[in-house]
C-alpha positions in Angstrom: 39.2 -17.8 -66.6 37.8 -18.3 -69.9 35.4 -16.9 -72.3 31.9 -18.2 -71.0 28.4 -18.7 -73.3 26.0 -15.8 -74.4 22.6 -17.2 -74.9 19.0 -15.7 -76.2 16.0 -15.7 -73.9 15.6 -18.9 -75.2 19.2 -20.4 -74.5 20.4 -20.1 -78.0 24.3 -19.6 -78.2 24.6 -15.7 -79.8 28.0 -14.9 -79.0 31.6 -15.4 -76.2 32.2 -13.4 -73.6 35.3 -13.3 -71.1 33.4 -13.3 -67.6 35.3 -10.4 -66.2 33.6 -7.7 -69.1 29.9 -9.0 -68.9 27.2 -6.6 -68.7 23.9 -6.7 -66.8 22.5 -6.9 -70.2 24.2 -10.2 -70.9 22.6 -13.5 -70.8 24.6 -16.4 -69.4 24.0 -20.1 -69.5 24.8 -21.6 -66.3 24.7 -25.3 -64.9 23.4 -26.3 -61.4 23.9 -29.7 -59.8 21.4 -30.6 -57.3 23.0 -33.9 -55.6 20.6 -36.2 -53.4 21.1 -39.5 -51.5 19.0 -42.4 -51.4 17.5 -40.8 -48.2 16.2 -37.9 -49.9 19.0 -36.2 -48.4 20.4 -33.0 -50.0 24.0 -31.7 -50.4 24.6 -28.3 -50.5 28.0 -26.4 -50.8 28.9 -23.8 -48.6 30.7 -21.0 -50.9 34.3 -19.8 -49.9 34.7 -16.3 -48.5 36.7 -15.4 -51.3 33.7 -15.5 -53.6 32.9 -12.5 -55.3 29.0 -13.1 -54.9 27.4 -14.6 -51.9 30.3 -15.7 -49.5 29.6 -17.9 -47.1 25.8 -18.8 -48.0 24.8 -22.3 -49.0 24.2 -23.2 -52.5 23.0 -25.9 -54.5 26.6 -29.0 -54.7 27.9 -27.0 -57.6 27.0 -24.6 -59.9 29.3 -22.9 -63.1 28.7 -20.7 -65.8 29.3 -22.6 -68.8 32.2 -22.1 -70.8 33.0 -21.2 -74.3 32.7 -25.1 -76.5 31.2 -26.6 -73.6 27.8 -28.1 -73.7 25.8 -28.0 -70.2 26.6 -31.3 -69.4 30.1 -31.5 -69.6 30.2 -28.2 -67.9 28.7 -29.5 -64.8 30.5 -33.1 -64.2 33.8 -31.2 -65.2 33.0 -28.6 -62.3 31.5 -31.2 -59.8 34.9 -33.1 -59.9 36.8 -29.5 -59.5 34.5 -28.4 -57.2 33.7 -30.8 -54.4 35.9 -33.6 -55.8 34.1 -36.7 -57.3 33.3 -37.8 -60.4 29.6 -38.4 -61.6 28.1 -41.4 -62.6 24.3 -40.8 -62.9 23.5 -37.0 -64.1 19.6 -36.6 -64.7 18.6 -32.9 -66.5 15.5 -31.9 -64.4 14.8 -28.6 -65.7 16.1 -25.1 -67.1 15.0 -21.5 -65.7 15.0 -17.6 -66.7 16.9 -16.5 -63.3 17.8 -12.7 -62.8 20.3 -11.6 -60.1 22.7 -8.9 -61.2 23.1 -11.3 -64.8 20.5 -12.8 -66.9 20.9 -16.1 -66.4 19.6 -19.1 -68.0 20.1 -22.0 -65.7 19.9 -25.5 -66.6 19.6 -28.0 -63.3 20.8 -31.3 -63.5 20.0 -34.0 -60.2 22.0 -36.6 -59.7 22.4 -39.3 -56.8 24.9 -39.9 -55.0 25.5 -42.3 -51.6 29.3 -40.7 -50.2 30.1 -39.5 -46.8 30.8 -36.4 -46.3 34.1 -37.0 -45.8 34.6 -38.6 -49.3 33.9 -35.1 -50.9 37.2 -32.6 -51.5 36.0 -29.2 -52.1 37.9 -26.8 -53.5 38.6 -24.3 -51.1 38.7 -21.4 -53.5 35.5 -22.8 -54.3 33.7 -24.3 -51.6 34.3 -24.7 -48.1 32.5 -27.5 -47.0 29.5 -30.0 -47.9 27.0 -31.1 -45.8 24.1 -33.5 -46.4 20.6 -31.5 -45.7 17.4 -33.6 -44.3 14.3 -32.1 -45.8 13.5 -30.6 -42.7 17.0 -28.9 -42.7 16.5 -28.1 -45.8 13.7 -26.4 -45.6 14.7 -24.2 -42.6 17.7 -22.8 -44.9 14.6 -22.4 -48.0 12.7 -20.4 -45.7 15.9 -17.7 -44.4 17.1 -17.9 -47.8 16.9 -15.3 -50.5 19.3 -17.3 -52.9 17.2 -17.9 -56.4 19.9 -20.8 -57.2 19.1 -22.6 -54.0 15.2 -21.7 -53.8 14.3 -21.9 -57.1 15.3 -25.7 -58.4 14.7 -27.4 -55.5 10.9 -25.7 -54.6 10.3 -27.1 -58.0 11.3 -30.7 -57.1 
């Protein structure tokens, strides 16, 4: 694990950090992929019990704190193919938000469509457990229980 971005309030690069000494005074740049199919379906990823923060919960397809020399973009289809196993052809930046959980995050969400099975995805076990495509009604059942700001706040917005 490598040293990861400091940004500004205003997601200007101020310094490297290796993500094991960060502080809660910190500000991180982080990427969020938001995947949808051309049902309006959603995939989420359901994080692996060995995470550190929110085992188990359903999350946005893939999200990553952006590395030291990486831009936001490159961070996310680098993580996407590591994460759930595919590679992106269509990546669309939607929007970027001032998050706080126990970091300062600045997120930047990206959308992009994709038409796979289910079964064509290989997560990452350490990563991810399993994908599964959401309906918007399904979707919005797991909104409504969920306190995650990574799942709730990007796709409210959309």
């Amino acid at each position: 694990m490598g040293e990861v971005i400091l940004v500004d309030k205003n997601d200007n690069i101020v310094w490297y950090k290796n993500r094991n000494n960060l502080s809660n005074s910190d500000i991180v740049r982080v990427s969020v992929l938001n995947v949808i199919n051309s049902q309006w379906d959603t995939l989420l990823s359901r994080r692996s019990f060995l995470k550190k923060n929110n085992p188990w919960e359903w999350w946005p397809a893939v999200s990553w704190m952006n590395e030291k020399w990486e831009s936001p973009e490159q961070s996310i289809i680098k993580e996407t193919k590591q994460e759930i196993g595919i590679n992106l052809y269509n990546l669309e930046r939607i929007t970027k938000i001032n998050l706080k959980t126990n970091l300062n995050i600045v997120s930047i969400f990206f959308e992009s469509i994709v038409d796979l099975p289910e079964s064509d995805f290989v997560p990452d076990q350490k990563e991810v457990i399993e994908v599964k495509w959401f309906t918007k009604k399904d979707l919005q059942k797991i909104l409504d229980k969920s306190s995650n700001i990574f799942l709730t706040s990007p796709l409210k917005i959309a």
